[in-house]
C-alpha positions as CSV (number, residue, x, y, z in Angstrom):
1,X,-106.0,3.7,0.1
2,X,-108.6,5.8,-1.3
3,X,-108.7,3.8,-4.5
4,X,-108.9,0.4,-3.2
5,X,-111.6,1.7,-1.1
6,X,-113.1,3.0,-4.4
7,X,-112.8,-0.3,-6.1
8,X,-114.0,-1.7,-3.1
9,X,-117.7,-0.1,-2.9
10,X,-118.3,-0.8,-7.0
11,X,-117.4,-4.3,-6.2
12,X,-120.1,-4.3,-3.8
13,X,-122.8,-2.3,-5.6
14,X,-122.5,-4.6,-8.5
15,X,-122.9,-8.1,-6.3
16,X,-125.8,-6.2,-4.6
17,X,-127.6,-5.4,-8.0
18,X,-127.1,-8.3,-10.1
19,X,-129.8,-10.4,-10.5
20,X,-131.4,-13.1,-8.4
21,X,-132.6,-16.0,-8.9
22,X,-136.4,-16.4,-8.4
23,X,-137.5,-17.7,-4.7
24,X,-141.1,-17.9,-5.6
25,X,-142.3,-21.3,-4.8
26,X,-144.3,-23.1,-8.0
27,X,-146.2,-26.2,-8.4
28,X,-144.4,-29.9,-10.4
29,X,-146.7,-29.3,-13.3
30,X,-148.2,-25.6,-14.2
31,X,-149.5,-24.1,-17.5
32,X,-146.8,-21.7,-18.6
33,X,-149.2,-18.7,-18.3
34,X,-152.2,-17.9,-15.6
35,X,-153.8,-15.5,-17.7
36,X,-157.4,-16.2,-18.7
37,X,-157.3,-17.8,-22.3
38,X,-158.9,-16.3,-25.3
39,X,-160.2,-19.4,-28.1
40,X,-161.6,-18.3,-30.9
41,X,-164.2,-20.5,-32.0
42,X,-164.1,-23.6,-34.4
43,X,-160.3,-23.0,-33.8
44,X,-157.7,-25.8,-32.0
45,X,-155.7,-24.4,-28.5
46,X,-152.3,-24.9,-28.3
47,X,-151.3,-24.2,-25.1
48,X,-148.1,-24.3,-22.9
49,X,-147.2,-26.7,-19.9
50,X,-143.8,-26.5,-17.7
51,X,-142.3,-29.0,-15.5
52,X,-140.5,-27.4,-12.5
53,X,-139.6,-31.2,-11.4
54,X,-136.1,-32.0,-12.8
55,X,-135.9,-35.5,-12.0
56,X,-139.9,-36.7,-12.8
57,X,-141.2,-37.0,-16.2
58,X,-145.0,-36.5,-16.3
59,X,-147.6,-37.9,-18.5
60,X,-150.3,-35.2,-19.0
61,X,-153.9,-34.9,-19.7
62,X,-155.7,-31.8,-20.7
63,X,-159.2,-31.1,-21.0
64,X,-161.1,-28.3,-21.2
65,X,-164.4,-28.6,-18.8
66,X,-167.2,-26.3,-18.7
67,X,-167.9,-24.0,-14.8
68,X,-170.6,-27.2,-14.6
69,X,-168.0,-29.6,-14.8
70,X,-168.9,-31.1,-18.1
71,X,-166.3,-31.9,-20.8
72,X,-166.4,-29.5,-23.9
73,X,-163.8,-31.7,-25.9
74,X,-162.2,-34.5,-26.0
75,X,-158.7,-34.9,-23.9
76,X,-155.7,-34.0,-25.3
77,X,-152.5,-35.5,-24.0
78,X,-148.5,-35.0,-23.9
79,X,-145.6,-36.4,-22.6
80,X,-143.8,-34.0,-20.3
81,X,-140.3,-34.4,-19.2
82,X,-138.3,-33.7,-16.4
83,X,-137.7,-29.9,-16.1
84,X,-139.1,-29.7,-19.8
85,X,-141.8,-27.4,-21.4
86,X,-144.4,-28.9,-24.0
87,X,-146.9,-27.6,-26.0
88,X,-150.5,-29.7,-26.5
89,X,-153.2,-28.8,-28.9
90,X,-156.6,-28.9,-27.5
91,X,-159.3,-29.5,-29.9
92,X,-161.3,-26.9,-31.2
93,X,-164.2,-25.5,-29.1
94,X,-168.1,-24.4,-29.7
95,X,-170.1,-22.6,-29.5
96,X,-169.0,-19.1,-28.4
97,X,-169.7,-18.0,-25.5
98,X,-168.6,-21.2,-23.3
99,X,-166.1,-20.8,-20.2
100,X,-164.2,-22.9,-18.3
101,X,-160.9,-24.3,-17.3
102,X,-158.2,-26.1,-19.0
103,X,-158.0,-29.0,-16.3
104,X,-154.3,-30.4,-16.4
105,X,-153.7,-33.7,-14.8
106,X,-149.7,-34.9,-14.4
107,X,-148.9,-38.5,-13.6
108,X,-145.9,-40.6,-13.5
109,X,-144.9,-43.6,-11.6
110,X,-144.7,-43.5,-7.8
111,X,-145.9,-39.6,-7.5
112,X,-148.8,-38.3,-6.8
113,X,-151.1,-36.9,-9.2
114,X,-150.6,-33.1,-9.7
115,X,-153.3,-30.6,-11.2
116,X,-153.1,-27.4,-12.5
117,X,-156.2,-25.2,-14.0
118,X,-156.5,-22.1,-16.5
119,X,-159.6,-20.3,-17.1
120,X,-160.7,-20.2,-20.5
121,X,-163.4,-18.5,-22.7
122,X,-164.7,-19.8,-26.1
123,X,-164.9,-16.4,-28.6
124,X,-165.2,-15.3,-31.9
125,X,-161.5,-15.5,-33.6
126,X,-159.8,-11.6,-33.0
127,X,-159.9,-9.5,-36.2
128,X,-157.3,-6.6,-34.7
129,X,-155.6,-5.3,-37.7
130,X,-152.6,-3.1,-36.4
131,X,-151.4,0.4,-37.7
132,X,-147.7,-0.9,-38.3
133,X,-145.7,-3.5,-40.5
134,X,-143.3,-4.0,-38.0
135,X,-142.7,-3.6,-34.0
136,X,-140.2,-3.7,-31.5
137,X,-140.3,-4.5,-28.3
138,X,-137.1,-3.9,-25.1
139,X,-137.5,-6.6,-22.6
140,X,-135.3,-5.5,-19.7
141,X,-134.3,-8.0,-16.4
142,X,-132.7,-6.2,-13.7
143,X,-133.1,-4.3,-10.6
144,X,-133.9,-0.6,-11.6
145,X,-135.6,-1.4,-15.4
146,X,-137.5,-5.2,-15.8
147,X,-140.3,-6.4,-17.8
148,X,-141.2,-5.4,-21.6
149,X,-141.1,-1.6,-23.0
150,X,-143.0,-0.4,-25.9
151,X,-145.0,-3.6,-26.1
152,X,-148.4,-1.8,-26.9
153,X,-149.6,-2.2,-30.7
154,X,-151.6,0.3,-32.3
155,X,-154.4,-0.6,-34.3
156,X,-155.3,0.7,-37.6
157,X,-157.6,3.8,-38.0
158,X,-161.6,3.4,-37.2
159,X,-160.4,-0.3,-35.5
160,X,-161.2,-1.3,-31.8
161,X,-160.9,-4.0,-29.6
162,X,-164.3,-5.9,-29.0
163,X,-164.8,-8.0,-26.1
164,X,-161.9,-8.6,-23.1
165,X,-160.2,-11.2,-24.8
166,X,-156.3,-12.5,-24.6
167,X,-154.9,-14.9,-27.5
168,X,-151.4,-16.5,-28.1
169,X,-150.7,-15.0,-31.3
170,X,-147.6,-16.8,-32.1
171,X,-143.8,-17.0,-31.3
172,X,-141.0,-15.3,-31.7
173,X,-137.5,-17.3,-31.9
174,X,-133.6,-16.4,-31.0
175,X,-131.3,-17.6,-33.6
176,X,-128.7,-19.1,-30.9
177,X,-131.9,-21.2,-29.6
178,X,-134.8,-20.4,-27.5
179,X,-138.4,-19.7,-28.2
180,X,-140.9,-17.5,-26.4
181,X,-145.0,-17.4,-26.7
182,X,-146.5,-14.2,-27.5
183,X,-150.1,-13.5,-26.2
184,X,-152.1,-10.7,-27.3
185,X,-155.0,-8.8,-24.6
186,X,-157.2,-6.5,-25.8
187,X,-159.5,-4.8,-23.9
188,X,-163.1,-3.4,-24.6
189,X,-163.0,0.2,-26.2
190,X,-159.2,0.4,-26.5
191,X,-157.3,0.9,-29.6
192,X,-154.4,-0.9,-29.2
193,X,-153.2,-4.7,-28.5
194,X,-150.7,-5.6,-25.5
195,X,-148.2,-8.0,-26.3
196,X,-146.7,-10.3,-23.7
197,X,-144.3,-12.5,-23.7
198,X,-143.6,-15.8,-22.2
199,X,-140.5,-18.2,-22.6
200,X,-138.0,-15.5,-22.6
201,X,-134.5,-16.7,-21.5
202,X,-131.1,-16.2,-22.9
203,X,-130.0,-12.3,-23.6
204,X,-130.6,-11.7,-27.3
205,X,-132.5,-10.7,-30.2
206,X,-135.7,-12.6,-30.8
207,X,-137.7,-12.6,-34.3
208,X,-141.0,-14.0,-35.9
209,X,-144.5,-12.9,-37.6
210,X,-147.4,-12.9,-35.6
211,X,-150.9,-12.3,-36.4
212,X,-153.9,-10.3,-35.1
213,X,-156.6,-11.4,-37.2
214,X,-156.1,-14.9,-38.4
215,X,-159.4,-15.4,-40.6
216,X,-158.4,-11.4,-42.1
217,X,-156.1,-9.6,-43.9
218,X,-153.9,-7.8,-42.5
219,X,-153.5,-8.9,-39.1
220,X,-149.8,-9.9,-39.5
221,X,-147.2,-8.0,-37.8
222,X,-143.2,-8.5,-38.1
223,X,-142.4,-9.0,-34.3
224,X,-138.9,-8.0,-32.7
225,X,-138.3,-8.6,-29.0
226,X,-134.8,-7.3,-28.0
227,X,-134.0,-9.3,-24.3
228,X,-131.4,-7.2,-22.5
229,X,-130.1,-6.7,-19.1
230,X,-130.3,-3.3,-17.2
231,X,-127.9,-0.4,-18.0
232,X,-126.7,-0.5,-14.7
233,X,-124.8,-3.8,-14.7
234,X,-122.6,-2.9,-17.6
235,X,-121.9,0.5,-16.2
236,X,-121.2,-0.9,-12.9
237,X,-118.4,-3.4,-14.5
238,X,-117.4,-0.6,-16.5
239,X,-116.7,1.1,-13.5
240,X,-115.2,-1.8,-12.0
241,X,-112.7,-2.3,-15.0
242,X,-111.7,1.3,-13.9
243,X,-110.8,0.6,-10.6
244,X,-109.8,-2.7,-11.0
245,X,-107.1,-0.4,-14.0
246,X,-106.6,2.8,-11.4
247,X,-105.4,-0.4,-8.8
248,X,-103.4,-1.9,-11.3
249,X,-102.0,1.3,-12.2
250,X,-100.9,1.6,-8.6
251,X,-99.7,-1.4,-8.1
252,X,-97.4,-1.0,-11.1
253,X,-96.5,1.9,-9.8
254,X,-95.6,1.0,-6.5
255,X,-93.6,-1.8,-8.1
256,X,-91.5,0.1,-10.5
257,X,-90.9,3.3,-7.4
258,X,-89.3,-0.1,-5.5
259,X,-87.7,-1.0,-8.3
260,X,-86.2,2.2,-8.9
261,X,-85.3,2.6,-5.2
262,X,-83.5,-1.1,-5.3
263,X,-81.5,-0.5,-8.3
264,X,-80.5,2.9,-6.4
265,X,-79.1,0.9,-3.5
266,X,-76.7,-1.1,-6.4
267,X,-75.6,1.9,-8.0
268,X,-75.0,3.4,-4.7
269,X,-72.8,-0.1,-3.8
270,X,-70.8,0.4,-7.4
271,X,-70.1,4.1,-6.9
272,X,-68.4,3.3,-3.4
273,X,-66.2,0.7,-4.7
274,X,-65.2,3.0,-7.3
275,X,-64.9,5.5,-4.7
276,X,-62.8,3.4,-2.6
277,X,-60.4,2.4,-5.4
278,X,-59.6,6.2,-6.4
279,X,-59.4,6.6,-2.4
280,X,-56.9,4.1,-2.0
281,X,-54.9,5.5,-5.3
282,X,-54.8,8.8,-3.9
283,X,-53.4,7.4,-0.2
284,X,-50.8,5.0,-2.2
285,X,-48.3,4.6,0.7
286,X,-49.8,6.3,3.4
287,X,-51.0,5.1,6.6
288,X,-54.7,5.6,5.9
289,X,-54.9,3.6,3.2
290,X,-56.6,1.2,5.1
291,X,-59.6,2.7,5.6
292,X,-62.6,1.0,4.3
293,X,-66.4,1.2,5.2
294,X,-67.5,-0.8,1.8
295,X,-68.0,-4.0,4.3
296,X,-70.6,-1.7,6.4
297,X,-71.8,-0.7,3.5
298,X,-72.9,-3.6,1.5
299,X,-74.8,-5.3,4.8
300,X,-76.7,-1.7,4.9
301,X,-77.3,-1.4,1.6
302,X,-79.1,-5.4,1.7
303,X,-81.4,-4.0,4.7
304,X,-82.8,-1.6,3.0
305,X,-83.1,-3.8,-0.3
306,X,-85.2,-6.3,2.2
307,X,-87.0,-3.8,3.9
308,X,-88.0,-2.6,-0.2
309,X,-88.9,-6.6,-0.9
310,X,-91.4,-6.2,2.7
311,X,-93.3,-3.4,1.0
312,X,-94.3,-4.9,-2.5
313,X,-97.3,-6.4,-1.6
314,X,-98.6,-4.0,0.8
315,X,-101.5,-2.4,0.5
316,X,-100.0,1.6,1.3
317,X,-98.7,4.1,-0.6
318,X,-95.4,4.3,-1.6
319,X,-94.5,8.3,-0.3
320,X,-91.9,9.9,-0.5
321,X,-92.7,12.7,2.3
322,X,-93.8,10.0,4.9
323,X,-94.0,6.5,5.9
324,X,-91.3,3.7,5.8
325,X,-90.6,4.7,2.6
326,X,-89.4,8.2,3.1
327,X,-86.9,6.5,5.8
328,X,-85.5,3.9,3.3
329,X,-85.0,6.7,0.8
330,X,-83.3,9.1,3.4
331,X,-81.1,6.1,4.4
332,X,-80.1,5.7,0.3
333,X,-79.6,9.3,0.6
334,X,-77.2,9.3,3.6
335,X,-75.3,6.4,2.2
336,X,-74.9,8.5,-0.9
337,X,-73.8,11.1,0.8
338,X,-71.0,9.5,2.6
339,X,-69.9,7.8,-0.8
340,X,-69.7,11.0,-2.4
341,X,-67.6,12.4,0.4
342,X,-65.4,9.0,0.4
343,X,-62.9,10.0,-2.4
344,X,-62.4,13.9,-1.0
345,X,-61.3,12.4,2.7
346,X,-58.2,11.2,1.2
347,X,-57.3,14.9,0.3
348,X,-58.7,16.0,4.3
349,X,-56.5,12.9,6.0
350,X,-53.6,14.4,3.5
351,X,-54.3,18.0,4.8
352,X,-54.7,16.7,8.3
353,X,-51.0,14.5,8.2
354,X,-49.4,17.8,6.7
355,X,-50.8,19.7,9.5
356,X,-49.6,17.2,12.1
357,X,-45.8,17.4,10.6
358,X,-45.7,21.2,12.0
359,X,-46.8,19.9,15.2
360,X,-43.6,19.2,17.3
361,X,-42.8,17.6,20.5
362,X,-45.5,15.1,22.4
363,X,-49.4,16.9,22.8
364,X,-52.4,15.0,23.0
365,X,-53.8,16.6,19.9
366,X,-50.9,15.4,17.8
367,X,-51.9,11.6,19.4
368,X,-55.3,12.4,18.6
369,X,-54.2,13.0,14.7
370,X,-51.7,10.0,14.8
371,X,-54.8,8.1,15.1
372,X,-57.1,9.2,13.3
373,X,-53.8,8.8,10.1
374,X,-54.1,4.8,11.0
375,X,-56.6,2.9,8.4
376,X,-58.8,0.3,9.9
377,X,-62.1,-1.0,8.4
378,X,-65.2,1.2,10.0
379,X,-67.5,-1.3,11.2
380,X,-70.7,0.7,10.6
381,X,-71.4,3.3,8.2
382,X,-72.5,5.6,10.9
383,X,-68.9,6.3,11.6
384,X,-68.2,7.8,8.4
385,X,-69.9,11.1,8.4
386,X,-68.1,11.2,12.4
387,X,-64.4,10.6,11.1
388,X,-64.8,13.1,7.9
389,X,-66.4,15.7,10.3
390,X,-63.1,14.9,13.4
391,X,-60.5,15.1,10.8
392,X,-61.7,18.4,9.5
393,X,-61.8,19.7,13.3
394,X,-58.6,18.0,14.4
395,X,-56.7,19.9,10.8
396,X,-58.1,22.7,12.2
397,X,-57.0,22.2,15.8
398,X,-53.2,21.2,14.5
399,X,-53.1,24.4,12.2
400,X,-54.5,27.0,15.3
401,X,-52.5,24.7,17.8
402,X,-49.3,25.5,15.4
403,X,-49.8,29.1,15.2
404,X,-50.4,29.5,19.0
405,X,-47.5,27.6,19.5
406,X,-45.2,30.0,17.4
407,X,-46.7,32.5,19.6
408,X,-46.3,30.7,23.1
409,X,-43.0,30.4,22.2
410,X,-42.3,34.1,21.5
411,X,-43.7,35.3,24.7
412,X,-41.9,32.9,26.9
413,X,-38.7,33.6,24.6
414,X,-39.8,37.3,25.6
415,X,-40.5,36.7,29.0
416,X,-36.2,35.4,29.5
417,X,-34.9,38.5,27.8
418,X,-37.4,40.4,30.3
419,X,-35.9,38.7,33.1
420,X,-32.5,40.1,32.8
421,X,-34.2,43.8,32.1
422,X,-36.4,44.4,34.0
423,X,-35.7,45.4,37.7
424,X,-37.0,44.0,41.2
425,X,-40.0,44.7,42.5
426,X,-43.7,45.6,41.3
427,X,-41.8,44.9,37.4
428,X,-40.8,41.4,38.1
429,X,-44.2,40.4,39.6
430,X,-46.1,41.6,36.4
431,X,-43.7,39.6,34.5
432,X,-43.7,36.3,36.7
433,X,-47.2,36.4,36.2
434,X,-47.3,37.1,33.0
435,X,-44.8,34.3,31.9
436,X,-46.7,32.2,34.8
437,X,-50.5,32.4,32.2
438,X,-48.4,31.8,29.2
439,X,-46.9,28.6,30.4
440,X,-50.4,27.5,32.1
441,X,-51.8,28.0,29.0
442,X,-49.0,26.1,27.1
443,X,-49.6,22.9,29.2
444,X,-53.0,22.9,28.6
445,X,-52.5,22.9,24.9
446,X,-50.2,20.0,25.1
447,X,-53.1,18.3,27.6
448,X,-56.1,18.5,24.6
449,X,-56.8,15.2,23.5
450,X,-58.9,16.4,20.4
451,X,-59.9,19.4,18.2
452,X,-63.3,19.9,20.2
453,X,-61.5,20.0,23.3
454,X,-58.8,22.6,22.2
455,X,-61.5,25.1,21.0
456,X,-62.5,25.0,24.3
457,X,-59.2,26.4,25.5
458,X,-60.1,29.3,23.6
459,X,-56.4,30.0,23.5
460,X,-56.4,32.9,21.2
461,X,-58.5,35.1,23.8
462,X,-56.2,33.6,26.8
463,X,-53.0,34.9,25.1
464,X,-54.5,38.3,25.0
465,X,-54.0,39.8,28.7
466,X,-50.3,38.2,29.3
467,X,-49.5,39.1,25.6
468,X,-50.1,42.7,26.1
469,X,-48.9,42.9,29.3
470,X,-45.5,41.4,27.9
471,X,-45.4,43.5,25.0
472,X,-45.6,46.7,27.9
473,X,-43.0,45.3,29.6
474,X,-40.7,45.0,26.3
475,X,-41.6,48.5,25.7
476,X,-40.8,50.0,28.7
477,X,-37.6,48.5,29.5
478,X,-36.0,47.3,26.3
479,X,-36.7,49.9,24.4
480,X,-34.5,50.3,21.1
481,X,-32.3,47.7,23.0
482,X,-35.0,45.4,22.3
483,X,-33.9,45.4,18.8
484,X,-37.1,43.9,16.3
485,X,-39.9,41.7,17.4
486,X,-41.1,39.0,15.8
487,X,-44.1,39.1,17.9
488,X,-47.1,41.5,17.2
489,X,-48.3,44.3,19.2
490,X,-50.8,41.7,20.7
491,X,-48.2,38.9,21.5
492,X,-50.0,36.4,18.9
493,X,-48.7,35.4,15.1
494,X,-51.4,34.8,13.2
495,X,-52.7,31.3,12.7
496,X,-51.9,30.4,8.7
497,X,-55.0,29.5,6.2
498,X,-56.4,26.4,5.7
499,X,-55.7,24.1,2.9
500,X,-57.1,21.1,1.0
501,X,-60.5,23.0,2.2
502,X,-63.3,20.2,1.2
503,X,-66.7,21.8,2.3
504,X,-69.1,18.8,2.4
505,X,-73.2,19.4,2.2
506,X,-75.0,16.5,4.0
507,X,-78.5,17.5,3.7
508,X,-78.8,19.7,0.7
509,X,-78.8,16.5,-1.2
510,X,-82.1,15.1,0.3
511,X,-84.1,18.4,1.6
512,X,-83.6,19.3,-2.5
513,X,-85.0,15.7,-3.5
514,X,-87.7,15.7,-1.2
515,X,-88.7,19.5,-1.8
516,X,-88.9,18.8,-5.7
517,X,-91.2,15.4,-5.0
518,X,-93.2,17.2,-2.8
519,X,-94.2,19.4,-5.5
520,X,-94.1,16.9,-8.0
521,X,-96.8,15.0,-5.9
522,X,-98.9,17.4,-5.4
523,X,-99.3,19.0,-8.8
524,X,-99.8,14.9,-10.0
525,X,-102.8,14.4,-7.3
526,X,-104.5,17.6,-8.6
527,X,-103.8,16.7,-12.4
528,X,-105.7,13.0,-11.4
529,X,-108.4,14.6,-9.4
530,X,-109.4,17.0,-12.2
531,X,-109.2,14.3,-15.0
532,X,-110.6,11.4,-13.2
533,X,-113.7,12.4,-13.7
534,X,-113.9,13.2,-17.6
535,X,-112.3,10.1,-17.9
536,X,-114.9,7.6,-15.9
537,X,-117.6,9.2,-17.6
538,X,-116.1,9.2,-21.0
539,X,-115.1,5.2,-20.7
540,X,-118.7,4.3,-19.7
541,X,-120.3,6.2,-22.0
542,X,-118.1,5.1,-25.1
543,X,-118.2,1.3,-23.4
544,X,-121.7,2.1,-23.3
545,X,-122.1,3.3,-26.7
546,X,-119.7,0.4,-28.0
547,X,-121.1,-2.8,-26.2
548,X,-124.6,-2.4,-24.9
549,X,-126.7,0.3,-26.9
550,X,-128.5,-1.1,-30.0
551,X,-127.5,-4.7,-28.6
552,X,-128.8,-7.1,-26.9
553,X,-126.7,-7.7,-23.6
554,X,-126.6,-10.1,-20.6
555,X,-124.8,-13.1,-21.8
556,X,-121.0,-14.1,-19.5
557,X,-119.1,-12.9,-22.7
558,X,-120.6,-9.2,-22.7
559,X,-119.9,-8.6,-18.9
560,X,-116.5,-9.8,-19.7
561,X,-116.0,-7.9,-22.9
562,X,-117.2,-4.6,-20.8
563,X,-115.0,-5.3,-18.2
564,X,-112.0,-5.1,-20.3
565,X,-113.5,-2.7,-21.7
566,X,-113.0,-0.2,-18.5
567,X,-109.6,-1.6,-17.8
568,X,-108.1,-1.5,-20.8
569,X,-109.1,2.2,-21.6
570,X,-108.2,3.7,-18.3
571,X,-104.7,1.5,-18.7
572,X,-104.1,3.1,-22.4
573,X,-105.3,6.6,-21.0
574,X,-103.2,6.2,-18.1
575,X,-100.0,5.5,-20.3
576,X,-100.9,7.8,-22.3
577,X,-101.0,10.7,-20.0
578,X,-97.4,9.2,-18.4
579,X,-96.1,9.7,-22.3
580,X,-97.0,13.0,-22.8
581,X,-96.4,14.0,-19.3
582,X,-92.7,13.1,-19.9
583,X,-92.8,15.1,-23.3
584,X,-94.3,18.2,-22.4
585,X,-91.7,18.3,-19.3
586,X,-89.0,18.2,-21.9
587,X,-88.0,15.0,-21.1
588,X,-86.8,11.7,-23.6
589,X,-89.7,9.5,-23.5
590,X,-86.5,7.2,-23.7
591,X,-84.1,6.5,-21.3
592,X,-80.6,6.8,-23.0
């Protein structure tokens, strides 16, 4: 979430610093620049008009009037169309020294007249003669740097500006199209010209010769005007193409970890019905055979693989400590588990019939096991790990239940030989009770219904006190007579070993996965917190370097170009990393 919410705020900052458009409210018909006009004298006046109407088309008069209202020249006129700029000359001017306005006056059909002024001032022609050959000027448009850089001329050694005076100078031109007006001010006692610029509209480099001193020498100057947006709309985009990468990235990522987790759950439905068939070769003939679970299985195994489909398009993060994630892997996990213990159940139900063959006569324990040797299809998977886990107690149960029984039998056996011996009185009533806890204790092993319940007998410790007691009594009055016991000193055989032992570790499977991704995770966050960093600043810098310095930039192909830019160097950094990762881990950057 921390990323999108990243990608979220440069999205923001970079609608919230691109440019506007211009609100300020301007007249149908306006000369293309306010600024007082410098005319050198004996010399004609181009000078520019703009229509800001886009549907009239204006016929214009100009004419330049003195501050009495008299008419210096004769009218010029131009034909102005809609939302077009035009250029008319007004005819040259004497004598110096005369003031005024350029009176504009815009008519067309059905529209009232509009008029527009500019001051004027009648002078002797410039003669600035600059210090350079050639001259560059930035002309930024944006929020943090706008308007024109460097566009101060020097002049030429011993050469100063004479009276306040501001003259177009000429034009400078875009080869893609576009034109802008350049206009010179210099101002008493300075020693440099300021250059301004007017018309300036696409993004690009714009070129032409003006001149300074046109009745001199060496008033021309090779004029360069680079138009350029501010720095910090490519770097912005630059830094979006990062986090527009980082959340491709993720997504990707979150895509291929479902992926992976989906084509688990398939594997996981082959290797049970392998499972099942070396199961059912193993129990060939036997009552168990039947047993099945795959049924349970496959319907499990399709919930999780919809639950995986729900989370593709989420926006979370695919962990595997927490969330729903975590569950669906500890449910792959569990069903793993009880495939993996699937074949190995055929060898515990073989253990668990041989133990019930040494079990003779009716018990509910032997019913128990009778039942649990009769295949059936297990309608949930849940009952699985249950059934292993029963048949391993009941085989446990028969084998202890077997052995106890040996030694129930001995000490009643015992008890009837004692009988005959052993004389009336206080004697006969230690061994009537004696033989009384022995039998109690023989119908309550016939009355367990399951392995859980005989442990509860705790027969072994129950057969200790009439045991002993019996084994006194053989002792005292058989003697020699009594010829050899089977039965040990403590009246119990002991119970024989186990076999088919098949030790089964549920969790060690998934508290080992989740340990190692735990580590894994954490040791990737820090690795991406420590580079991110280098690598933003070295993608906008390069991008930087690459598509916007010693360029001109603003037009819809640069923003895109720096937007794929960002992405596709954070994408090829990102896979990059992911290679060598995998190599210097020691792993095939391959899957064989």
């Amino acid at each position: 979430m921390h990323r999108l919410w990243r990608a979220a705020t440069v999205a923001a900052l970079l609608l919230i610093a691109m440019p506007a458009a211009a609100s300020a409210e301007s007249s149908d018909v306006e000369f293309a620049d306010s600024a007082p006009l410098a005319i050198p004298v004996g010399k004609p006046a181009p000078v520019t008009l703009v229509n800001n109407n886009t549907t009239v088309r204006y016929e214009v008069t100009v004419t330049a009037t003195r501050t009495d209202g008299t008419s210096v020249a004769s009218p010029a006129t131009v034909d102005l169309a809609a939302g077009g700029v035009a250029t008319v000359t007004v005819p040259a001017l004497s004598p110096a020294g005369t003031e005024g306005f350029l009176v504009a006056v815009a008519r067309a059909a059905g529209v009232a007249p509009v008029v527009a002024r500019r001051p004027f001032r009648v002078s002797a022609a410039p003669a600035w003669k600059p210090s350079v050959a050639d001259w560059r000027i930035t002309s930024y448009r944006g929020a943090v740097l706008h308007g024109p850089y460097n566009a101060t001329v020097p002049l030429a050694k011993d050469t100063s500006c004479g009276d306040t005076a501001v003259v177009v100078v000429g034009a400078v031109a875009r080869p893609a199209g576009g034109t802008a007006t350049v206009t010179a001010t210099c101002r008493p006692g300075m020693t440099s010209v300021d250059l301004s610029l007017r018309g300036l509209d696409e993004a690009g480099d714009y070129a032409g010769k003006i001149d300074l001193a046109p009745d001199a020498d060496g008033g021309e100057l090779a004029l360069t005007v680079r138009h350029t947006d501010d720095v910090v709309y490519p770097a912005l985009l630059l830094l979006a193409g990062i986090a527009l990468a980082l959340v491709a990235s993720w997504q990707s990522g979150r895509l291929t970890t479902l992926s992976r987790a989906r084509e688990e759950t398939f594997l996981v439905e082959a290797d049970a019905a392998a499972a099942h068939q070396r199961f059912r070769a193993a129990a060939e003939g036997r009552s168990w055979r039947a047993y099945s679970f795959m049924a349970s299985l496959q319907g499990r195994l399709e919930a999780v693989r919809r639950e995986l489909r729900g989370l593709r398009w989420l926006f979370s993060e695919i962990d595997v400590d927490k969330g729903r994630y975590k569950e669906l892997l500890d449910v792959l996990a569990e069903q793993r588990d009880l495939v993996d213990a699937w074949e190995p159940f055929a060898a515990r139900l073989a253990a668990l019939a041989s133990a019930r063959d040494a079990v003779t006569g009716e018990s509910g324990l032997a019913a128990h096991a009778d039942e649990l040797l009769h295949g059936r299809e297990l309608p949930s998977t849940g009952e699985v790990r249950p059934l292993v886990e029963e048949a391993e107690r009941t085989e446990s149960a028969l084998l202890t239940w077997a052995a106890d029984d040996r030694t129930v039998r001995s000490l009643l056996d015992l008890g009837v030989r004692l009988d005959g011996a052993v004389p009336a009185g206080r004697g006969q009533e230690r061994l009537g009770r004696a033989v009384a806890a022995v039998r109690r204790i023989s119908d309550d092993m016939r009355g367990a219904k399951d392995g859980p319940a005989y442990a509860e007998l705790q027969v072994a410790g129950r057969l200790d006190e009439p045991g002993t007691e019996l084994t006194a009594l053989r002792q005292t009055y058989l003697g020699v007579l009594g010829g050899q016991s089977t039965v040990p000193d403590n009246g119990r055989a002991g119970p024989p070993a186990r076999t088919a032992d098949a030790p089964h570790t549920w969790d060690e499977v998934r508290e080992t996965a989740t340990a190692m991704a735990r580590r894994a995770a954490l040791s990737r966050r820090l690795r991406n917190a420590l580079a991110f960093a280098a690598i933003g600043a070295v993608t906008v810098w390069t991008g930087l370097a690459a598509l916007y310095f010693d360029r001109p930039f603003g037009t819809w192909q640069d923003y895109v170009a720096v937007l794929v830019w960002g992405f596709g160097t954070q994408t090829a950094i990102a896979v990059l990393a992911g290679a060598l990762d995998r190599i210097i881990v020691g792993g095939s950057v391959v899957r064989a």
